[in-house]
VEXDREN-2710 file (C-alpha; in Angstrom, 1 decimal):
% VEXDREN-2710
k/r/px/py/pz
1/UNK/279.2/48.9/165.6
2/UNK/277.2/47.4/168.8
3/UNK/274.6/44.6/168.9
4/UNK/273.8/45.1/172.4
5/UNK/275.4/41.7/173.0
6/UNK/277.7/40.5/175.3
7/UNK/280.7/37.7/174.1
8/UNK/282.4/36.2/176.9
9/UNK/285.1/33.3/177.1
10/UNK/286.1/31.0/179.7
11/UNK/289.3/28.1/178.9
12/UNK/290.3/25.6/180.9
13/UNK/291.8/26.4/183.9
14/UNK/295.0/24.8/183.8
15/UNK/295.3/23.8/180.0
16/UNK/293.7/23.1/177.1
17/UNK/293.5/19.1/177.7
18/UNK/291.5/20.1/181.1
19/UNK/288.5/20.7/179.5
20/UNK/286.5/22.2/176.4
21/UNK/286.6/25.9/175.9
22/UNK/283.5/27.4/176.3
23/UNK/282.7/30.9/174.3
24/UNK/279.2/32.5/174.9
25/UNK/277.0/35.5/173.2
26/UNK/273.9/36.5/175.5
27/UNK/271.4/38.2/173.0
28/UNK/269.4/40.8/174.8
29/UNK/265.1/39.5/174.2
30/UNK/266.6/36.7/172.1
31/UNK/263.3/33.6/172.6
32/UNK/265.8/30.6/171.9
33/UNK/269.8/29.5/173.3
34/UNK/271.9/28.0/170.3
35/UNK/274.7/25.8/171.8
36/UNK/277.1/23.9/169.5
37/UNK/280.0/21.7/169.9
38/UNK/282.8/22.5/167.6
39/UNK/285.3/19.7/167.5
40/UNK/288.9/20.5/165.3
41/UNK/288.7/17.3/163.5
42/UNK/287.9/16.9/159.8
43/UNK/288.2/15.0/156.7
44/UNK/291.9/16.1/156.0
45/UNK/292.5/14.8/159.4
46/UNK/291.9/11.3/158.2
47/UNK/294.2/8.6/156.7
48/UNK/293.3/7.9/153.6
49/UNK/292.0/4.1/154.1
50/UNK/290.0/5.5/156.2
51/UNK/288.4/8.5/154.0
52/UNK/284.8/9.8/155.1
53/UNK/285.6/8.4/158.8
54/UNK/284.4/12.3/160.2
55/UNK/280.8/11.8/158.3
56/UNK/280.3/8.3/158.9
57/UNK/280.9/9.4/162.7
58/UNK/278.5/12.8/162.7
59/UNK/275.9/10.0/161.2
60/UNK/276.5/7.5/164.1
61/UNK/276.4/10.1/167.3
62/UNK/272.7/10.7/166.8
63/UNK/271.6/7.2/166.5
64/UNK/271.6/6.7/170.1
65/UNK/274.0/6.9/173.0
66/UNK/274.6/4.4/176.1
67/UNK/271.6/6.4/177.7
68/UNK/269.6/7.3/175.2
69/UNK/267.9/5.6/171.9
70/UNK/267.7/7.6/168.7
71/UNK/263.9/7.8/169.4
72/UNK/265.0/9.2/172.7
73/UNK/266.9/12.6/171.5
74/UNK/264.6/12.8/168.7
75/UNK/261.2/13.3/170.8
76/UNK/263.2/15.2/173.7
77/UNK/264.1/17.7/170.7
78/UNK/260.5/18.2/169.2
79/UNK/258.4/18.4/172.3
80/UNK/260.5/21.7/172.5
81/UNK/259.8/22.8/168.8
82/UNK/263.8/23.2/168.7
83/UNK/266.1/21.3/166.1
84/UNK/269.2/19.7/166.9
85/UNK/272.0/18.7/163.9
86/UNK/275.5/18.3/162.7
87/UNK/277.7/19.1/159.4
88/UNK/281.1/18.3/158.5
89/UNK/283.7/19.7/156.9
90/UNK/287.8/19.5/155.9
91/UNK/288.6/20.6/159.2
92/UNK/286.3/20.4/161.8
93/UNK/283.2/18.6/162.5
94/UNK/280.1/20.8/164.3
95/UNK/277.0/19.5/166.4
96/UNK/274.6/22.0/167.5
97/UNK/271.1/22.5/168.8
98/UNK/268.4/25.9/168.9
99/UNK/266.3/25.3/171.5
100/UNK/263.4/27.7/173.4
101/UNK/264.7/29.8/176.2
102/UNK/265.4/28.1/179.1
103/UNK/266.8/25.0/177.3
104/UNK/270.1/25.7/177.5
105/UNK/270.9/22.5/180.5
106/UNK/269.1/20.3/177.9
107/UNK/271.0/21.5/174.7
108/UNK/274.2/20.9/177.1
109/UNK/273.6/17.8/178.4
110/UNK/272.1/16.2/174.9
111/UNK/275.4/17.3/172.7
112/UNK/277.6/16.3/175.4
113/UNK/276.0/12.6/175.7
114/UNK/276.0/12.3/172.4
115/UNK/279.5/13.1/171.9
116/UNK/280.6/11.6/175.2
117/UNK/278.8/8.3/175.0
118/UNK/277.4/7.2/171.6
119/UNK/276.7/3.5/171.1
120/UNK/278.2/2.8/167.9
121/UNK/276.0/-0.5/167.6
122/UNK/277.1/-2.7/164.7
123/UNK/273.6/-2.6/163.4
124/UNK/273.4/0.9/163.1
125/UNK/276.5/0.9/161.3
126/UNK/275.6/-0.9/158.2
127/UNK/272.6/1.1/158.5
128/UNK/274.4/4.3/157.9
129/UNK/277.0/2.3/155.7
130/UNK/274.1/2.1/153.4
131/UNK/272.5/6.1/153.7
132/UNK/276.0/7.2/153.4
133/UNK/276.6/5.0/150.2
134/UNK/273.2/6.6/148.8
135/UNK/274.7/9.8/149.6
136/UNK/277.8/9.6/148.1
137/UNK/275.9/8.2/144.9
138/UNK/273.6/11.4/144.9
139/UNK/276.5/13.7/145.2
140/UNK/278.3/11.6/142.0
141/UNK/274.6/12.4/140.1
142/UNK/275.2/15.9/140.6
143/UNK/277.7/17.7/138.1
144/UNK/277.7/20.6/140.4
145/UNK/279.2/18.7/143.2
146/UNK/281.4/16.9/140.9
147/UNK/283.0/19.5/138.7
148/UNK/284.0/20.9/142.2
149/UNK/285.7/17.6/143.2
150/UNK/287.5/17.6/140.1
151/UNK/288.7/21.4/141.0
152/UNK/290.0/20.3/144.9
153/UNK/292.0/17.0/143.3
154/UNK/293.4/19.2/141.2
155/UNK/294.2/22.1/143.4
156/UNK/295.5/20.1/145.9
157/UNK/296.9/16.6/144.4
158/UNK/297.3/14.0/146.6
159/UNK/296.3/16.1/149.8
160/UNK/293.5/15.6/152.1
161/UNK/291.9/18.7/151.2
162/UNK/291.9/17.2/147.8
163/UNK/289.2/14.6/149.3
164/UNK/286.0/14.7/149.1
165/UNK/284.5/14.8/152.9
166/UNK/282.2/11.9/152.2
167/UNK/285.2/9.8/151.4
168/UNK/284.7/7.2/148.5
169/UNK/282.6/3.8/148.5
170/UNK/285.7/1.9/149.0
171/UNK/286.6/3.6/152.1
172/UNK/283.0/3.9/153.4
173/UNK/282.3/0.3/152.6
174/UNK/285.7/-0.9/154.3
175/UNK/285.2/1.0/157.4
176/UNK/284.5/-1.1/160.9
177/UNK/283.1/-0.4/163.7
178/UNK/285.8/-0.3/165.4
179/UNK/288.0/2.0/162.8
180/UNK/285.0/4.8/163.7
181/UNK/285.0/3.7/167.4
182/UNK/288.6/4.5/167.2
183/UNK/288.8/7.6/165.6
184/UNK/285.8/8.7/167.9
185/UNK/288.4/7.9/170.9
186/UNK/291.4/9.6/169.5
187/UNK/290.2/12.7/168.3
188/UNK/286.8/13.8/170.3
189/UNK/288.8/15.3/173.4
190/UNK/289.9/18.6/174.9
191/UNK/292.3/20.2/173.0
192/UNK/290.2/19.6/170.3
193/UNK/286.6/20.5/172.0
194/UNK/285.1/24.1/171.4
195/UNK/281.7/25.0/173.0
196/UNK/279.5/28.3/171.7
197/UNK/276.3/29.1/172.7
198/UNK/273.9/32.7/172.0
199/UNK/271.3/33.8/172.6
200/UNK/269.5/33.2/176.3
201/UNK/272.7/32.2/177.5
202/UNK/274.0/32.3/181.1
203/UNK/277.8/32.4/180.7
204/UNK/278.2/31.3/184.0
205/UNK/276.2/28.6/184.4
206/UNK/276.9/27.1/180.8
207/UNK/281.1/27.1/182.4
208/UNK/279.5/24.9/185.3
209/UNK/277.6/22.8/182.7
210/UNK/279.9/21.9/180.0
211/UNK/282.7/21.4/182.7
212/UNK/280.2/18.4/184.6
213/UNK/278.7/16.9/180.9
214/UNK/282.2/17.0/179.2
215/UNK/284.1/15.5/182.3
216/UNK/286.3/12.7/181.4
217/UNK/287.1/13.6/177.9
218/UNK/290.6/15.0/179.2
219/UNK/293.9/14.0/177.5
220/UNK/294.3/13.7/173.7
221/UNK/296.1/15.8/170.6
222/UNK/295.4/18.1/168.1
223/UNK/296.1/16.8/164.7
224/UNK/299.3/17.6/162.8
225/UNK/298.7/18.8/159.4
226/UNK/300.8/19.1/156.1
227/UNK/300.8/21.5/153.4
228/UNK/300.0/20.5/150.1
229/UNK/302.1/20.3/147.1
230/UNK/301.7/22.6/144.2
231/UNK/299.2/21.7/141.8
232/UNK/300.6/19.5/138.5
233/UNK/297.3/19.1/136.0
234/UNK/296.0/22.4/134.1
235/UNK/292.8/20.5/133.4
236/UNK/290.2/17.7/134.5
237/UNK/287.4/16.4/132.4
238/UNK/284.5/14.2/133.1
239/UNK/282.0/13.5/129.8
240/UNK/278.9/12.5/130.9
241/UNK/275.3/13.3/128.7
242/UNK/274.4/15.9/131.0
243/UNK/272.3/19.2/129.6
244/UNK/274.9/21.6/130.7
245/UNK/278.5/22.0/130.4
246/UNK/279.4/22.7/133.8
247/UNK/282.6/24.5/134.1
248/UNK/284.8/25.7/137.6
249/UNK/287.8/27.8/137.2
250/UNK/290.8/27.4/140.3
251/UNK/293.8/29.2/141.4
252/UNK/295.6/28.5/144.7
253/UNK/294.8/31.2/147.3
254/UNK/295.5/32.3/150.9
255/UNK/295.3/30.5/153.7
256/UNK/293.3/31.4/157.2
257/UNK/296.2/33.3/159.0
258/UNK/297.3/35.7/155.9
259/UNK/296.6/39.3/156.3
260/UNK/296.0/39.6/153.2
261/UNK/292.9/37.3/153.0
262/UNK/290.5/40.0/153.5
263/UNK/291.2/42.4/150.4
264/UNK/291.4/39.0/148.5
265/UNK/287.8/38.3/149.9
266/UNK/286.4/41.6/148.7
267/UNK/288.0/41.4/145.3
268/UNK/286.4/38.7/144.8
269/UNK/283.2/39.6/145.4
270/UNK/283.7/42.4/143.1
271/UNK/284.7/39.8/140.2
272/UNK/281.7/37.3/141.0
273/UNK/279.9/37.4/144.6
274/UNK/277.4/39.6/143.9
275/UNK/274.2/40.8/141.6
276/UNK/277.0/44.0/140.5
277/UNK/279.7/41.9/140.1
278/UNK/281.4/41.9/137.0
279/UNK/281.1/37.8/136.0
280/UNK/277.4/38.4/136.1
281/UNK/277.0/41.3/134.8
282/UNK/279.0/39.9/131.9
283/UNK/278.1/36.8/131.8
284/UNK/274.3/36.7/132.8
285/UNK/272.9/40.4/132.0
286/UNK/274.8/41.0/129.0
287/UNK/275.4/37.8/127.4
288/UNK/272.8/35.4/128.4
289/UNK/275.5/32.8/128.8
290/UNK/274.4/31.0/132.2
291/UNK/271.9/31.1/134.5
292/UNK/274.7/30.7/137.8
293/UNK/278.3/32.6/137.4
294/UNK/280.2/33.7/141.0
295/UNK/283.5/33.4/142.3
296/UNK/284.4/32.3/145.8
297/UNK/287.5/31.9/148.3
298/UNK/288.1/28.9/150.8
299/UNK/290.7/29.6/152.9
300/UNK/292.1/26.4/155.4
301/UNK/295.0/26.3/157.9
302/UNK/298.0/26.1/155.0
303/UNK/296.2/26.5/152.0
304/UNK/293.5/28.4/150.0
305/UNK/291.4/28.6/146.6
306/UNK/289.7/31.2/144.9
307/UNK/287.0/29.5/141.9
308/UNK/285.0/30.4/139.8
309/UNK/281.7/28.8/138.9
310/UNK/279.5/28.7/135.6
311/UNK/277.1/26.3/133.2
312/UNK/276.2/26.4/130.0
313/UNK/274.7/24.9/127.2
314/UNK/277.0/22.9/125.4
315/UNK/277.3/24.5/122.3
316/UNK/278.2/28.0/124.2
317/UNK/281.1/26.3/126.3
318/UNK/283.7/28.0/124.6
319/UNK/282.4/31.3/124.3
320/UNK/281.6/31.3/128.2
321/UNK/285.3/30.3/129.3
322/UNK/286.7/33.0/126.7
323/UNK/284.2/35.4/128.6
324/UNK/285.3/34.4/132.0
325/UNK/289.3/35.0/130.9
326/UNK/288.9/38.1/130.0
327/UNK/287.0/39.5/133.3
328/UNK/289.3/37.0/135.2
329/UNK/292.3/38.3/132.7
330/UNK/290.9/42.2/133.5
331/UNK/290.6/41.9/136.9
332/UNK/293.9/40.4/137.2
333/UNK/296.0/43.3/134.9
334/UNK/294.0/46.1/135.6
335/UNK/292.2/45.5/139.3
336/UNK/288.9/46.9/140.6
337/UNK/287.9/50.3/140.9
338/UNK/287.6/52.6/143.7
339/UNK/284.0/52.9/143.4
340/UNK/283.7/48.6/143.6
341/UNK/285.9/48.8/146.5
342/UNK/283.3/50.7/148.3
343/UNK/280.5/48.8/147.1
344/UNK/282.4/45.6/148.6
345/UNK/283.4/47.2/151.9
346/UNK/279.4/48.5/152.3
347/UNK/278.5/45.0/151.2
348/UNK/280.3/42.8/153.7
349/UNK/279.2/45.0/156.9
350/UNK/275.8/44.9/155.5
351/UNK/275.9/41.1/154.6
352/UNK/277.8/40.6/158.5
353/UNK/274.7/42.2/160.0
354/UNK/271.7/40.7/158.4
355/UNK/273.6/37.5/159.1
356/UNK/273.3/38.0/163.3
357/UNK/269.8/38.6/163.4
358/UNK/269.3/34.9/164.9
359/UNK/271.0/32.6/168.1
360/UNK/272.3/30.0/165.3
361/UNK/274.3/32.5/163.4
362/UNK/275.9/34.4/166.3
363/UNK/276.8/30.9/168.1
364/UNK/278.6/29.3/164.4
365/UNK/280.6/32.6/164.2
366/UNK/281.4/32.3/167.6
367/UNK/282.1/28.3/167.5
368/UNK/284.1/28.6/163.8
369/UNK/286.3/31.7/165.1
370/UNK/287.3/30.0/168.1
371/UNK/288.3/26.6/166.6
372/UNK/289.6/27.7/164.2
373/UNK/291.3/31.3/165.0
374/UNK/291.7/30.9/168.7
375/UNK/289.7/34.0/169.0
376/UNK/286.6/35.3/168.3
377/UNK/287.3/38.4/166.5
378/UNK/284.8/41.2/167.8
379/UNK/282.3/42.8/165.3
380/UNK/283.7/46.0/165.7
381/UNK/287.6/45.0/164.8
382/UNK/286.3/42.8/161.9
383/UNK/284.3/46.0/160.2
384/UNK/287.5/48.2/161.2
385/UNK/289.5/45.7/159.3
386/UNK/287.3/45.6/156.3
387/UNK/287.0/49.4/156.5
388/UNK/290.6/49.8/156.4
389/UNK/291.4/47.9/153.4
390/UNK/292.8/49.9/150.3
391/UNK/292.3/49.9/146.7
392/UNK/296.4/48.8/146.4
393/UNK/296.2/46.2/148.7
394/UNK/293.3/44.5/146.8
395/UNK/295.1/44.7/143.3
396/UNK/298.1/44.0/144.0
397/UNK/296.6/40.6/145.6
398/UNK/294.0/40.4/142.9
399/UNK/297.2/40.6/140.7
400/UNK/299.4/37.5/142.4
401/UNK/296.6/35.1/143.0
402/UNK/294.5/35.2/139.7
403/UNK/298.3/35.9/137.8
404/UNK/299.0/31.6/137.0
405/UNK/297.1/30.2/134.3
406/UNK/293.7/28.4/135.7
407/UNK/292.8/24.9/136.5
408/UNK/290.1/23.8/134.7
409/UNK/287.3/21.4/135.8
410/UNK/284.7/20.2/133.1
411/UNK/281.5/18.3/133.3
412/UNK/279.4/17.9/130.4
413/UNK/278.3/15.8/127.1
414/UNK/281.2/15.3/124.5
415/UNK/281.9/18.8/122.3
END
């Protein structure tokens, strides 16, 4: 497979705590540069008194820096038509911006002052204190969002990954400035620093940049994680008077380094990631019973799930989870077939390439990979890895995942 793109990495010099690797994609015609910061730090990075510390910060970096005013970045980013934005997640924290061609300088030096030199005013603080309260009251509204909470505390008891990302009003409302400052400090240096950029990119001169705009955030350590204990609870329930009974299905799975994660991925799309797939053929086509059924995986650096998803009316609760065993149960026993395997395989190269046709997508696979892997792995090794998978090697991990009995999550009215 070619894209008639170009990937190309440059690291430090002398060591990862010299400076902020710096992985680039120049797309042939492309009209826009993506450039993101990828920093390795996440929620499960976090002590727990200080739970939702990574948000809060993503929040805080674009109010304004030592040389800039919120205002400031905002209009510098629209007179260009581009967008610039953040997301966080267990274990890493992103900050990117899609500018027109020839903005790659700008997207540089504007991510690099805002994670360099943010203000962190007290004021602003308690001003996101009180968005990121809202937010974290929104997310309690939604039984979607919680029944999955309820699935990662149970997966992973008493574990970071077990947290929700926004932390909890307790922690949010008893974090200082300086706790954030802090953390900020600690954790947004080198070794933990990945740059990406696609599209209109000059790999060259984006080296040159990111070495001047990232200068002085040398030194520093990459966290030290844990594994998580096995899970103890077979079931969570929430009652609330909700229309639907909203109900996620969890099994621990494989984490990012396993070999194995990729016939794991494609047998699960084969039980619930697609239109064919046999939850929603099942589920939806033939029985009606919800409107949204799939199955996904997560995988992390020492752990992994595999859930599934479904609502229902109330009254059809138990007739949807008996439905779901049995696929989960048939899938488990008897695997997929040969002709799934190939619908899969054709399914993931297709999904990989529709997902590349823009700067933003090629820099996140670029940015994740690296942080995360340590390498990007090129398109043509990924689809040779995916090609090469076998029907065994897909049911016999189908088989040791999905074998333990289920957690169960449960949101919805009283039955």
């Amino acid at each position: 497979m070619t894209t008639g793109s170009v990937v190309e990495l440059s690291l430090p010099e002398h060591g990862p705590t010299d400076g902020p690797g710096v992985v680039s994609e120049h797309m042939p015609d492309a009209h826009s540069v993506s450039v993101g910061v990828w920093v390795g730090v996440g929620g499960r990075d976090e002590d727990p008194a200080l739970a939702g510390t990574s948000h809060f910060l993503e929040h805080l970096l674009f109010k304004g820096t030592e040389h800039r005013s919120a205002r400031a970045i905002a209009e510098l980013v629209d007179a260009t038509g581009g967008e610039m934005n953040a997301f966080t997640t267990k274990e890493y924290t992103a900050y990117y911006a899609r500018l027109p061609v020839g903005g790659q300088e700008t997207a540089v030096a504007l991510l690099a002052d805002v994670l360099r030199e943010p203000a962190l005013r007290a004021a602003d603080v308690e001003t996101e204190r009180q968005v990121i309260l809202e937010e974290i009251h929104l997310a309690a509204d939604d039984p979607d969002d919680v029944v999955f909470d309820l699935l990662y505390e149970a997966l992973f008891p008493d574990h970071p990954l077990g947290r929700e990302v926004l932390g909890s009003e307790a922690s949010v409302g008893a974090l200082s400035r300086d706790d954030i400052d802090g953390f900020h400090d600690h954790w947004y240096r080198a070794p933990n620093l990945v740059v990406a950029a696609a599209g209109a990119v000059d790999h060259e001169a984006l080296v040159s940049q990111v070495g001047e705009a990232f200068a002085g955030r040398t030194g520093g350590v990459v966290p030290e994680r844990t594994g998580p204990v096995a899970p103890s609870v077979a079931a969570r329930r929430i009652t609330r008077p909700t229309e639907a009974d909203h109900v996620a299905w969890g099994w621990r799975g494989l984490d990012r380094s396993d070999p194995r994660r990729h016939a794991l991925a494609i047998g699960i799309h084969v039980l619930g990631g697609g239109l064919s797939s046999r939850l929603f053929q099942t589920v939806r086509e033939q029985r009606g019973l919800a409107y949204s059924v799939f199955s996904s995986m997560g995988s992390y650096q020492d752990a992994g799930l595999v859930s599934v998803y479904a609502g229902t009316a109330p009254e059809r609760a138990d007739e949807l989870k008996r439905v779901v065993a049995d696929e989960v149960g048939e899938v488990a026993s008897h695997g997929i077939t040969d002709a799934e395997l190939t619908i899969a395989r054709d399914g993931f190269e297709g999904s990989l390439l529709l997902g590349l046709e823009g700067s933003g997508s090629r820099m996140s696979r670029l940015g994740s990979s690296q942080s995360l892997l340590g390498r990007v792995v090129p398109l043509d090794e990924y689809v040779e890895i995916i090609r090469a998978v076998t029907l065994d090697e897909v049911n016999t991990v189908l088989a040791e995942v999905l074998a333990p009995d289920a957690i169960v999550a449960e949101v919805g009215p009283s039955i």
